[in-house]
BADRENDREN-47094 format. One record per residue: x, y, z of N, C-alpha, C in turn. Coordinates in steps of 0.2 Angstrom, whole numbers, plus 5000, padded with zeros to 4 digits. Layout:
REM residues N
XYZXYZXYZ/...
//
This chain:
REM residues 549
481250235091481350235099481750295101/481350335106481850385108482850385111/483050395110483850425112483750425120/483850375124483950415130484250465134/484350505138484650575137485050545142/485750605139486350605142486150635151/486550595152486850625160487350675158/487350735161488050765161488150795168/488950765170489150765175489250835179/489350875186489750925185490250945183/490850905185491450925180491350925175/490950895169491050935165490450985161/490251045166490051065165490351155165/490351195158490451255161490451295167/490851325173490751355176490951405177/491151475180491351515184491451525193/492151535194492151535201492851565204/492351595210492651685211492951655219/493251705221493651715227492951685232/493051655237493851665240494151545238/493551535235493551455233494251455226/494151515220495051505217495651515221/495751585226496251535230496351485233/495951465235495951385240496351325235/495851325230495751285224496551265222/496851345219497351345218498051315221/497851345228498351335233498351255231/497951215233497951155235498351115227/498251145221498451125217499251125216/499351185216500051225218500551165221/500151135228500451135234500651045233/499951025227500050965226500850955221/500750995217501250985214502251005215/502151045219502851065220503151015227/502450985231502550925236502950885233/502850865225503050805222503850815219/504050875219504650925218505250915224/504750925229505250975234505750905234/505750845235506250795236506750775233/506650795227507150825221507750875222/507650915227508150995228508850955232/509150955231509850935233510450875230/511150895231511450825231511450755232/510950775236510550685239509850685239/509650675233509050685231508550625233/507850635234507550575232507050555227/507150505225506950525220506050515218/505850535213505050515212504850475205/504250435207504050385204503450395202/503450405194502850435191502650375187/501950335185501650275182501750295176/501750255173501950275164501350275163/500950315156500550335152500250255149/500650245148500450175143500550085148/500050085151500250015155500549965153/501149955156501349905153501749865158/502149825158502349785164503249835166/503449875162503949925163503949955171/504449955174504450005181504350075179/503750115184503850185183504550215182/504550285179505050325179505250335186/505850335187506150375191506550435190/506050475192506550555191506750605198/507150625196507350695201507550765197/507250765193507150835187506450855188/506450935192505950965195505550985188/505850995183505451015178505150965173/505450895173505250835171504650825174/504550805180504050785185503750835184/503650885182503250945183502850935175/503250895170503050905163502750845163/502750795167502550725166501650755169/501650775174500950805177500550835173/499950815168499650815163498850845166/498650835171498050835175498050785181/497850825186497650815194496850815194/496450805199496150785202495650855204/495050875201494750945204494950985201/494551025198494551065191495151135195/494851155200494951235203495751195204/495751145209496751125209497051125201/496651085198497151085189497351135187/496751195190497051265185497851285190/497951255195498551295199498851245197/498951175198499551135195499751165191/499351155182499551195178499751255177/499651275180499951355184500551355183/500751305189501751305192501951265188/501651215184501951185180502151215174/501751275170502051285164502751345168/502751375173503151415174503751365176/503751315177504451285180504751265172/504051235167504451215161504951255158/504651305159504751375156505251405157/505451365165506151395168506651345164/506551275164507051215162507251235154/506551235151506751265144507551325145/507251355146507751425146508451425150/508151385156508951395161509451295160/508751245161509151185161509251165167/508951215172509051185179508751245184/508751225191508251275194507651255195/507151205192506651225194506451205202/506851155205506551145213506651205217/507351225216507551305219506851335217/506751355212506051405210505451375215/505351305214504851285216504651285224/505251275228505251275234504851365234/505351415231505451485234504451495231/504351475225503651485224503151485230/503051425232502751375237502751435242/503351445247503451485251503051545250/503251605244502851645243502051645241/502051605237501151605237500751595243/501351545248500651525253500751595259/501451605261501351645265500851715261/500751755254500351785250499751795252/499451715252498951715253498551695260/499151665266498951695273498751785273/499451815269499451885271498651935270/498451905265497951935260497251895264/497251835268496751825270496651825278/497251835280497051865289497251955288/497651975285497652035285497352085280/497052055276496652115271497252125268/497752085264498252145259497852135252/498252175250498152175242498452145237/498252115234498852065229499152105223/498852165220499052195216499552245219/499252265225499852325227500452275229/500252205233501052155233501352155227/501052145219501352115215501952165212/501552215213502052285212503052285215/502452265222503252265228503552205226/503252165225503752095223504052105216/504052135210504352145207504952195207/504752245211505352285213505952265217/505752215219506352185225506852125219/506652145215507252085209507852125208/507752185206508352215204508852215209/508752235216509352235222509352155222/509052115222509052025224509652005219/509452035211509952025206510552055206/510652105210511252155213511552105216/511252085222511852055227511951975225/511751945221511751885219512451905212/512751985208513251975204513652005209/513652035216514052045220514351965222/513951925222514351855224514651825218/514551855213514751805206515451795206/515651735204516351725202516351695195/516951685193517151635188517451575188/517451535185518051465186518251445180/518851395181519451405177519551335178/519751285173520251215174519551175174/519651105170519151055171519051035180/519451035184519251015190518851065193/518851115194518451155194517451155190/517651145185516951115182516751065183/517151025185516950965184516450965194/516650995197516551015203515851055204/515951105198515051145196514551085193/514851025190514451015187514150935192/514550935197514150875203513650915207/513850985205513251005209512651015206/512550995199511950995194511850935196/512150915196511950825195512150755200/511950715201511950655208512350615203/513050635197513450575193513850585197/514750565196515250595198515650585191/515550505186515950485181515650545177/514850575177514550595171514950675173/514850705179515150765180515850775180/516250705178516950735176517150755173/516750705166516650695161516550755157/515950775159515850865158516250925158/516550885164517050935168517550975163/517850915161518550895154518150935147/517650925146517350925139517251005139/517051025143516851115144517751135143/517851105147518451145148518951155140/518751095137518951115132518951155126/518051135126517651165122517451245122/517351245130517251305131516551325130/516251385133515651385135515151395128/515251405123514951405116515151345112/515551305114515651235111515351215107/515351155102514851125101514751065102/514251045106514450965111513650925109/513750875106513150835103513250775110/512750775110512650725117512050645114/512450605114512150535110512050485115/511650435112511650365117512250335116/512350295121512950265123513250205117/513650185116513750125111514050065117/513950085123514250015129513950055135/514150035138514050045147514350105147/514750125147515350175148515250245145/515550295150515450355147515950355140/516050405133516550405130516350475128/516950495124517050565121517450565114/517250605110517750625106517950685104/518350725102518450765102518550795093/518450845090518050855084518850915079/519250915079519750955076519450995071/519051065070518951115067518151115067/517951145062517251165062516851085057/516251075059515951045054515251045055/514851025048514251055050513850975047/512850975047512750925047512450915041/512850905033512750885027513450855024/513250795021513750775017513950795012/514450745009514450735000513850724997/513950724990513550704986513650644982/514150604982514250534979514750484984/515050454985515350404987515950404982/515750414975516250414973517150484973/516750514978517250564980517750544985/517350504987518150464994518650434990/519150494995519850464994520250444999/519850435005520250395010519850325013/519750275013519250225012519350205019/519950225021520250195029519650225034/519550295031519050345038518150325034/518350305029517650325025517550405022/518050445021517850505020518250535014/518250595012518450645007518950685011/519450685008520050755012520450795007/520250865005520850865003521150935005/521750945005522350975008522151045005/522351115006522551175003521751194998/521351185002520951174998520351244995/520151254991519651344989519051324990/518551354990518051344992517451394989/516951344985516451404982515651384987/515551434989515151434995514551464990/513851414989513351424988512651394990/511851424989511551354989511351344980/511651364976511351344967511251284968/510651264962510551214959510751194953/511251134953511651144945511551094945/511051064940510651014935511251004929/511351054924511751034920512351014920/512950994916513551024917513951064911/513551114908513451174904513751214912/513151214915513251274921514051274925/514351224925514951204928515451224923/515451214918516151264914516151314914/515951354915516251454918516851444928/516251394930516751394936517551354935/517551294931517951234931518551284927/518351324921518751344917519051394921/518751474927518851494929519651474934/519351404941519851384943520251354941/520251344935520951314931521251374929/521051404927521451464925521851514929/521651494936521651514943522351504947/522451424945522751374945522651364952/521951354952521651304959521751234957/521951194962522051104960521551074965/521351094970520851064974520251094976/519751114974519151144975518551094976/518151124983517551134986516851154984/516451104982515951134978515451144980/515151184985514551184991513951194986/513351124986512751174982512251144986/511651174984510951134985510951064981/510851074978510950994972511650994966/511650944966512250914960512050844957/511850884950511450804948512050764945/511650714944512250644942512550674934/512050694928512550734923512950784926/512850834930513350894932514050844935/513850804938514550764945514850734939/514550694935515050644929515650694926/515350754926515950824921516450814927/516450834932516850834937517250794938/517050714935517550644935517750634932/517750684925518150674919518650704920/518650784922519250834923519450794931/519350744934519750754939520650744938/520950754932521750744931521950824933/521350884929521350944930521350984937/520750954939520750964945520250924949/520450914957520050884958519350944962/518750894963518550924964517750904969/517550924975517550874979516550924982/516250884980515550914979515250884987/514950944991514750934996513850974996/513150955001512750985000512851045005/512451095003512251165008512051135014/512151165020512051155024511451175028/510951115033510451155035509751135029/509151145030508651125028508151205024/508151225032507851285031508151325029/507551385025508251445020508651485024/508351505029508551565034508851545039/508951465040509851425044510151435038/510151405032510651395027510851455023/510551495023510851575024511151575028/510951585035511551595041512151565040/512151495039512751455039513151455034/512951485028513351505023513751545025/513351595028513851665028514251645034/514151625037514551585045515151575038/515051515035515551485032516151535027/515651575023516151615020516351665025/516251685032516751735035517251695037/517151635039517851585040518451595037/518151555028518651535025518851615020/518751685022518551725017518451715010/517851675010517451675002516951745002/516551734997515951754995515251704995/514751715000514351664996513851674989/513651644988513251634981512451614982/511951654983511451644984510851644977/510451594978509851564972509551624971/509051634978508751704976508851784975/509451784976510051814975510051834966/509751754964509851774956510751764955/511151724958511751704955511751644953/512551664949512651614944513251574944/513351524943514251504941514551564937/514251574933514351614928514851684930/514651704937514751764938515551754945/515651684944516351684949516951714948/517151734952517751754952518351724956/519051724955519351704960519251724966/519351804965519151824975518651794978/518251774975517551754979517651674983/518051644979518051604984518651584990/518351544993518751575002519351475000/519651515006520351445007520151425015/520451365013520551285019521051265021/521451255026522151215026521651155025/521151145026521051055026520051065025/519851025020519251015020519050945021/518450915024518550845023517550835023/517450775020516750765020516750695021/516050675023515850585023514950605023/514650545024514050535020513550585026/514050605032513450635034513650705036/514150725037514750785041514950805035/515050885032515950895030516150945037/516850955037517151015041517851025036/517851095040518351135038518851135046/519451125043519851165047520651205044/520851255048521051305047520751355040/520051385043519851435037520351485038/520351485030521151555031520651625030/520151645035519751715033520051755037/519751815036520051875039519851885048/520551875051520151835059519851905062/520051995060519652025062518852035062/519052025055518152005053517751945058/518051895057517751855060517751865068/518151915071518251935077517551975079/517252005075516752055075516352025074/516051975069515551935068515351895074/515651865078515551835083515351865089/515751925089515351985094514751995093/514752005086513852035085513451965087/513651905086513251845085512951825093/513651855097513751855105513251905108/513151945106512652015106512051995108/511851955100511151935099510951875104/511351815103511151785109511051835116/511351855118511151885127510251925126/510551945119509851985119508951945116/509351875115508651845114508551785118/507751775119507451745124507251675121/507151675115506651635112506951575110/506751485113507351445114507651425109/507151405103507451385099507951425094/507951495094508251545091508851545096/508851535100509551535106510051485104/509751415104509851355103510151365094/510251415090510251395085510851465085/510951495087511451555088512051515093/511751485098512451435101512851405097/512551365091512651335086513251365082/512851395079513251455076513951485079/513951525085514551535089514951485089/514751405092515051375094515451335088/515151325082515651305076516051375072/515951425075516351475074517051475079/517051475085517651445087517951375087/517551365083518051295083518151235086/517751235094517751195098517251135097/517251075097516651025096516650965099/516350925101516350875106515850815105/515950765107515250705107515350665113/514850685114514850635124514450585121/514550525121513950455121513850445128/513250445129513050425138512950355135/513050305140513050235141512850215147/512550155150512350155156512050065153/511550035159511449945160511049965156/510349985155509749975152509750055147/509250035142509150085137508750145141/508250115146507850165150508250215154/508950185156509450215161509950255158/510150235151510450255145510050335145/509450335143509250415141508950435147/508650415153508850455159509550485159/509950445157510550475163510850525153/510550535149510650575144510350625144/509750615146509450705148509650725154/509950685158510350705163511050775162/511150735154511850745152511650815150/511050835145511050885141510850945146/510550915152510150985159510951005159/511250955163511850985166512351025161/512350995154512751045149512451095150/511851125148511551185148511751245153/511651215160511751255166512451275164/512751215161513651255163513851305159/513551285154513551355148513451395152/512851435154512751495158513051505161/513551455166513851485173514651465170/514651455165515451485163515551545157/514751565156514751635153514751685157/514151695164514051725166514251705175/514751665176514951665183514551585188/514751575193514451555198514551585204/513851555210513951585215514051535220/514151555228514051495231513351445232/513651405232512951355232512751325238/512251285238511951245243511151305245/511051335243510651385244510951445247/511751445248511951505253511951565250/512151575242511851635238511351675242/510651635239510051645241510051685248/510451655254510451685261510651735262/511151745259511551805258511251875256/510651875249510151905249509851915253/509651895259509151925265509351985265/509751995265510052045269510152115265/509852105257509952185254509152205256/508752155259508052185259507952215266/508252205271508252245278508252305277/508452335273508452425274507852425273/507552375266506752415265506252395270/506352355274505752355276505952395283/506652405286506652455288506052525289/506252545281505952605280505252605277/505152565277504452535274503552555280/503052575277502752605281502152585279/501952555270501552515269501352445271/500952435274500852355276501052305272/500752305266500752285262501552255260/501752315258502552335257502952275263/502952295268503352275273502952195272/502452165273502152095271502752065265/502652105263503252075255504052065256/504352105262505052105262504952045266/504652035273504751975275504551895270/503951925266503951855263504551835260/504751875258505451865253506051815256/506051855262506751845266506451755270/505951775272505851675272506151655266/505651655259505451615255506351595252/506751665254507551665250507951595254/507751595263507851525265507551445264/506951465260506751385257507151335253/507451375249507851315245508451265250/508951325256509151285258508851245263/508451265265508351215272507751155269/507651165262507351115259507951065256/508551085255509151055253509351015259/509451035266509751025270509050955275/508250975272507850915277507950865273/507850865264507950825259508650785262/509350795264509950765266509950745273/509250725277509150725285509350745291/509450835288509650885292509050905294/509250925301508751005304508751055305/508351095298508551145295508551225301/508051205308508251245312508951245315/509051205316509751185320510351215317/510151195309510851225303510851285303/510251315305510051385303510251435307/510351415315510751435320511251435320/511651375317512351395318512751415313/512151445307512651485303512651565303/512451545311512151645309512951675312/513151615317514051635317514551615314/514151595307514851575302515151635299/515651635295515851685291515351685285/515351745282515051735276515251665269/514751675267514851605263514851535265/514951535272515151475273514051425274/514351385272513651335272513551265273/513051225274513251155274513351115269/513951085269514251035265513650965266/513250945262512850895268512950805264/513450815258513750765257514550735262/514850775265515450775270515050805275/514550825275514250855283514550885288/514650955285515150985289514851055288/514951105289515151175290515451195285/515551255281516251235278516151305273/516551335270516651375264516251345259/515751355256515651335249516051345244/516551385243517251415238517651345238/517851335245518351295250518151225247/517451205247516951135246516851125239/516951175235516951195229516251155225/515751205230514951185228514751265226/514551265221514451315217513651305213/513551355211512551355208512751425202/512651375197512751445190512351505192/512551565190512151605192511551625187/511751605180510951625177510551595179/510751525182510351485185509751495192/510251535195510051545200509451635200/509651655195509451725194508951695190/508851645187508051625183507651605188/507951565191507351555196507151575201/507451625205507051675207506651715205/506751725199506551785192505851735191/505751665193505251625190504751625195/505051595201504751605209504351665210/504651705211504651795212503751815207/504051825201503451845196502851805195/503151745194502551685193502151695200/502551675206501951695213501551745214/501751805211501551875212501051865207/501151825203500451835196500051805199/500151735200499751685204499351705211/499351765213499251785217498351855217/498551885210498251915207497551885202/497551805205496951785201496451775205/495851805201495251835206494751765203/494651755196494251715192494651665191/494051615189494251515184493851535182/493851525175493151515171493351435168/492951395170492951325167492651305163/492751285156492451265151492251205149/491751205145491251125148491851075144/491551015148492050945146491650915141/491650865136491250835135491250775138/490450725138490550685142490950645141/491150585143491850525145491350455144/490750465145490450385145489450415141/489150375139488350385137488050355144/488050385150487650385154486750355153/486450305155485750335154485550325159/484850375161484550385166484150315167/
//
């Protein structure tokens, strides 16, 4: 008997489709998704309610994380909208990856730019590649006058002030507030689920990395669960030492040394090598910790992180080294070593602090100059258990659902503050952004291309969308706000939690400035690209059901 033949639908069928149906397309996709955003942008957020993937009897998500809602957005409706969703949705993740916050700011300034874009290019004949041009040139005065408004902050109350303005907590941003302040902006702050309702913290006394011992039977403090011991040397490697042959060049050297408490850092320590160790412990004691890290090229870094600390030498496998080849100089000192089954730390490495002074600079260097997250993510690390600073926020809340919302809550807003206590903040509420109008008025002054001049106005709107999308989202009238700031003083803007007029400085609402510098930087290019596509090439689906005629 014949196979009856398939239906195949048009969506899923390959096709190609040309101006003027991919802008439309777009637009409406675009338009869909950052609609579901814009309610998100402010202090007083609303929030939105996305159906979970997996039906269950669970209440949707509630989120107000522009980049969230933007990630949850998997496919829309109509092939030509899905390619533009998709669009502003990898650009916004792209921005959260990177900056941590921002993306409704981007999304509102997008929105504005693409649609006024494409009125310009469809009643007036512009050209999207000669705009894309002008619109990339207007970043560098935009980013000019945005570090003319930069400042700094000083004192947990102050951050804790930055960091209400990321976030709708007041316990969670105080909480931040105190922890930065301590930490400092390379910190190292592990953010966990809660153990109660309650926020807690603790605070971390020197460096410590994430491997432990290698037996239990090295604890010598039963009280903490851990290994401590005092004045301690340290031999920094990743060897494998299987026998305990390979252990007497080292053990005989340290005794000869007249070291009494030694750190034994390796890739493995077998149960023969560790029992030599408990026989001499009269001699010396000696306290066997794993390499740190998994991968070689962390656990190289982290090595050498380690021996600039405590001034050792490390000891590398591939390297081709041996026990055999130690010397006393080689290994580095500890006012205090300690391990347990899953941490050791050091604190007071007695290394050379110029050296390490320099190392941290060069490590400071490389992050500014790199982009790529997880390599950022991994040099933060780095720095931050270099100085010393280390932290643990448990987020706690009623439900487990509410616990890791209001945890990702925790890690966005850490992020942003990093940057705006490295690189300043500005005033917030969207006033920065406003402020900005105003380096682009000489160009279009002088500006004589259409086109050209098309693009300073679109700018200078789209720079007032954030806030007046801040101020209808708080049930302001964003004409009305917008009249009576044109005779405030500079900076001054809407407070629209105390609802007043007022200094942003004075209000002490602030907007980190990488933060604010990404998302223009996302808004700006991403529109300008998006504007420049002429084609959709859509490629066949397979069918979804056997159809028969």
């Amino acid at each position: 008997m014949a196979r009856p033949p398939v239906v195949v639908k048009d969506f899923q069928k390959p096709k190609v489709v040309f101006q003027p149906e991919v802008r439309q397309g777009m637009q409406r996709g675009i338009n869909q998704i950052i609609n579901a955003i814009r309610p998100t942008l402010g202090p007083l957020p609303r929030t939105v309610a996305i159906e979970r993937i997996a039906r269950t009897d669970e209440l949707p998500e509630l989120l107000d994380s522009g980049g969230t809602i933007a990630r949850r957005i998997i496919q829309i409706e109509g092939r030509d909208e899905d390619v533009g969703a998709m669009f502003i949705r990898h650009v916004l993740w792209e921005l959260q990856e990177k900056a941590g916050d921002g993306t409704a700011t981007a999304a509102v300034m997008f929105q504005s730019i693409f649609n006024q874009g494409v009125q310009h290019i469809v009643n007036s004949g512009g050209n999207a590649m000669r705009m894309r041009t002008y619109f990339e040139r207007c970043l560098p005065p935009i980013f000019e006058a945005l570090d003319r408004q930069t400042r700094h902050l000083q004192g947990k109350n102050q951050l804790a002030q930055l960091a209400a303005t990321i976030i709708n907590d007041p316990p969670l941003a105080k909480m931040l507030g105190e922890i930065f302040d301590v930490i400092g902006p390379f910190g190292r702050l592990e953010i966990r689920q809660g153990r109660s309702r309650e926020l807690e913290r603790e605070y971390v006394e020197g460096i410590y990395w994430d491997s432990g011992w290698f037996s239990r039977e090295m604890m010598n403090n039963p009280q903490d669960l851990r290994a401590e011991l005092e004045d301690a040397w340290l031999l920094i490697s990743d060897l494998e030492i299987n026998e305990p042959a390979e252990l007497m060049p080292l053990l005989e050297m340290a005794v000869g040394a007249g070291v009494q408490r030694l750190v034994l850092i390796a890739a493995t320590l077998s149960d023969r090598a560790m029992s030599l160790l408990t026989v001499n412990k009269d001699r010396i004691t000696v306290l066997g910790v794993k390499s740190p890290e998994i991968a070689a090229s962390k656990r190289q870094a982290a090595l050498q992180d380690l021996a600039i600390l405590t001034g050792g030498t490390p000891f590398f496998k591939a390297a081709g080294d041996t026990l055999n080849n130690v010397r006393p100089e080689h290994l580095g000192r500890a006012r205090r070593v300690w391990a347990n089954r899953d941490f050791f730390g050091v604190i007071g490495g007695r290394g050379d602090p110029r050296r390490l002074r320099q190392h941290l600079k060069e490590l400071r260097k490389t992050f500014s100059a790199t982009s790529d997250k997880e390599a950022r993510e991994a040099l933060l690390a780095r720095i931050g258990r270099l100085m010393g600073g280390s932290a643990t926020l448990w987020v706690g809340d009623i439900t487990p659902t509410a616990i890791e919302q209001r945890k990702e809550l925790a890690i966005r807003a850490a992020e942003a503050m990093r940057g705006a206590m490295r690189e300043g903040v500005v005033p917030g509420g969207g006033v920065a952004l406003l402020a900005c109008r105003e380096v682009l008025r000489p160009y279009l002054m002088k500006a004589e291309d259409p086109d050209e001049k098309a693009v300073y106005r679109i700018l200078m709107r789209a720079l007032e969308a954030p806030a007046r999308t801040l101020w209808q989202n708080a049930g302001f009238n964003d004409i009305e706000i917008m009249a009576d700031l044109r005779f405030a003083p500079p900076n001054f803007g809407l407070d629209v939690v105390h609802k007043r007029i007022i200094s942003m400085a004075e209000a002490g609402i602030w907007d980190a400035a990488t933060v604010v510098k990404a998302a223009v930087h996302s808004a700006v290019a991403g529109a300008a690209l998006a504007l420049t596509t002429d084609v959709i090439i859509h490629r066949r689906r397979p069918p979804e059901s056997m159809d028969t005629a």
